[in-house]
C-alpha positions in Angstrom: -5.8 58.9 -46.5 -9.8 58.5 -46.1 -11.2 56.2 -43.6 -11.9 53.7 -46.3 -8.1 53.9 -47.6 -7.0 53.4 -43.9 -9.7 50.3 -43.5 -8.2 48.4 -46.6 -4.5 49.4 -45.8 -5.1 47.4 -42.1 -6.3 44.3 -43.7 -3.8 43.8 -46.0 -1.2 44.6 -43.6 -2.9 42.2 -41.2 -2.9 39.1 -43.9 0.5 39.9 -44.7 1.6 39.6 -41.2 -0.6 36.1 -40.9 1.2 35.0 -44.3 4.9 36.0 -42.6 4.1 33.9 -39.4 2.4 30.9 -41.4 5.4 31.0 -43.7 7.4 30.7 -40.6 5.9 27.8 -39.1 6.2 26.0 -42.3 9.6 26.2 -41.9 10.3 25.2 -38.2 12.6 22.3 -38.8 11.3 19.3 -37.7 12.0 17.8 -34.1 15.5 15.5 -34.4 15.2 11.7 -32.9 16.7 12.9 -30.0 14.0 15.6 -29.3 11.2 13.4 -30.1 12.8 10.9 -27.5 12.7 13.7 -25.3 8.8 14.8 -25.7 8.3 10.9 -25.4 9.8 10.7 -22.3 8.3 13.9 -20.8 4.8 12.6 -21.6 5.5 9.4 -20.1 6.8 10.8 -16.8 4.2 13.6 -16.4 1.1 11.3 -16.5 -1.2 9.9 -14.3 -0.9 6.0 -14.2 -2.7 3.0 -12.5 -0.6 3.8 -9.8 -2.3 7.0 -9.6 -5.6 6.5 -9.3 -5.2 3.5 -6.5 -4.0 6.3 -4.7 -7.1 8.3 -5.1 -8.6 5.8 -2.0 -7.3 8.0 0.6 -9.5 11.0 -0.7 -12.2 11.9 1.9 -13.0 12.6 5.5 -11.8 10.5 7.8 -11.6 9.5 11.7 -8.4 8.4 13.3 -7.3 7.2 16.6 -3.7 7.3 17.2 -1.4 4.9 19.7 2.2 6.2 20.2 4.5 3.9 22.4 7.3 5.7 23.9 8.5 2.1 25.7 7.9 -1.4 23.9 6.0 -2.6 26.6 4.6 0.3 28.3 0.6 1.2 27.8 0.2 3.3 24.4 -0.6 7.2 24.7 -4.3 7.5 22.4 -5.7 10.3 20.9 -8.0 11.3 18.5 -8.4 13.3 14.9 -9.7 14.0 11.6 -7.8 13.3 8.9 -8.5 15.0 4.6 -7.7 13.6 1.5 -7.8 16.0 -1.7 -6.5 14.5 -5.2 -4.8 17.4 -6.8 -3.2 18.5 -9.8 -5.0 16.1 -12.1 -4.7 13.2 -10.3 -0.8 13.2 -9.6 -1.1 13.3 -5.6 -3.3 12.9 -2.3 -2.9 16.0 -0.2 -3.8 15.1 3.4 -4.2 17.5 6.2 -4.5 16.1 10.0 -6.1 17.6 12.7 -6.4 16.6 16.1 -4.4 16.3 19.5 -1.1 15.0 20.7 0.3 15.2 24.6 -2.9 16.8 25.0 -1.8 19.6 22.5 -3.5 20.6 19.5 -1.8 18.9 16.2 -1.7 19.7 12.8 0.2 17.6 10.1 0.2 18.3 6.1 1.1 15.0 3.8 1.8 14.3 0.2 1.0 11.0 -1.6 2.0 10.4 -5.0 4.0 7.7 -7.4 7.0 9.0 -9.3 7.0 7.8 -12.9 10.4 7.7 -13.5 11.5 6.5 -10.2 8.9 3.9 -10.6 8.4 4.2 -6.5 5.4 5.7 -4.2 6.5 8.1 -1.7 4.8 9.9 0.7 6.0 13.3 2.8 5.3 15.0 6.1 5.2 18.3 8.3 3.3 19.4 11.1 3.3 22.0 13.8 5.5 20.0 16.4 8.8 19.3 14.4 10.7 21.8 12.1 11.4 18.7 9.9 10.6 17.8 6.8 9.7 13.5 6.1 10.1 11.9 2.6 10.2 7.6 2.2 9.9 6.0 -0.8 8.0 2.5 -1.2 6.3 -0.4 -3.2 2.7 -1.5 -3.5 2.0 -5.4 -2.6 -1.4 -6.3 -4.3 -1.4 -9.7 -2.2 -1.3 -7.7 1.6 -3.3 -4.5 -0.2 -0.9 -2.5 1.5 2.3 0.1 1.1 5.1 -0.3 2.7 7.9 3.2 2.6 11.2 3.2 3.9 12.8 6.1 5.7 15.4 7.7 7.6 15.3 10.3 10.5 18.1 12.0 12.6 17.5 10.9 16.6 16.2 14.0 19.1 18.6 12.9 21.4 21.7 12.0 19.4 21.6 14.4 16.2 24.3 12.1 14.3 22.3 8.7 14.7 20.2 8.0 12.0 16.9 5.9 12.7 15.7 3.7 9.7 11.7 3.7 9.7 9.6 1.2 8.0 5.5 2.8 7.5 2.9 0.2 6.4 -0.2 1.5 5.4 -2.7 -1.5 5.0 -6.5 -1.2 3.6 -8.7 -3.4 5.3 -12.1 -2.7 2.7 -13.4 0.4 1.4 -14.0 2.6 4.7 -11.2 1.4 6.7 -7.0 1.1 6.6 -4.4 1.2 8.8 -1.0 3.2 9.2 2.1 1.7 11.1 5.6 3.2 12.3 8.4 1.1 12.6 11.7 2.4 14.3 15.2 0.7 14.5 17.0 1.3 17.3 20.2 -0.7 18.7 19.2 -2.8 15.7 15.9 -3.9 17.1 12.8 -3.1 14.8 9.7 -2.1 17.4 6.1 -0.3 16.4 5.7 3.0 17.6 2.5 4.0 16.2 -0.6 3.4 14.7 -3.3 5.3 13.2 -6.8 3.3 12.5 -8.5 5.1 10.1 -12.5 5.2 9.3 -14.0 7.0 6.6 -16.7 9.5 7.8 
């Protein structure tokens, strides 16, 4: 066989071979009701909403200044820390990272914000270096406060088998400023045990 006899025996195996798979495409069956209910319903939980892009607000660099209250009426512990927002994935979440101090330790925290299409719910997670835990609460936007308010659950340090419902508000005041709030239950008493003012840099 000559080079040009090995040339023209390529291409026509080549257009045979497109001819084979375009004759098989042609005959891919078409989707069923219930498959096309299917791709309809992946599309419409996979993307990015309204709900989405509020969420974009907490992207940047930010100051905070923290007040934990280990008694109701004793004088807050305050410190101080930086705080980055990162939309990700196409705007489907906020990734935060935290930096700062706590006890007069060093403290880093990782958070997720994001709305769940087909829960139809915001939720928002947590980790840092001081706990071996893992937070998740779910929660609803109220357009009238401009604020989120999640709802939670956490085991108690002291006694394992007690739960602790948590309430977190977080509250924008304008463009450069919003606030974070933790509510704890306990002996069926709902007191604030932190907040976090927050100013963009």
């Amino acid at each position: 066989m000559n080079r040009f006899t090995a040339i023209a025996m390529s291409a026509l195996m080549t257009a045979a071979g497109a001819a084979v798979a375009e004759e098989k495409k042609a005959e891919a069956p078409p989707m069923t009701a219930e498959q096309q209910a299917q791709m309809a319903a992946f599309e419409k939980a996979s993307t990015p909403g309204p709900q989405h892009a509020q969420l974009a607000y907490f992207a940047g660099s930010w100051t905070a200044k923290t007040q934990v209250w280990m008694e109701p009426n004793a004088a807050p512990m305050e410190s101080s820390g930086t705080s980055k927002g990162e939309v990700t994935y196409g705007g489907r979440y906020v990734s935060t990272t935290y930096a700062g101090t706590f006890w007069g330790q060093p403290f880093n925290g990782t958070g997720l914000l994001g709305y769940d299409n087909v829960r139809g719910k915001f939720f928002n997670t947590w980790i840092d270096s001081m706990t071996t835990s893992f937070w998740l609460a779910w929660g609803e936007y109220d357009k009238a406060s401009n604020a989120w308010t999640f709802l939670g659950e956490m085991p108690d340090m002291m006694k394992p088998s007690t739960v602790i419902k948590v309430r977190q508000v977080m509250r924008i005041y304008d463009q450069n400023h919003y606030g974070f709030d933790w509510y704890e239950v306990r002996d069926g008493k709902e007191t604030r045990t932190m907040n976090i003012d927050y100013r963009r840099q």
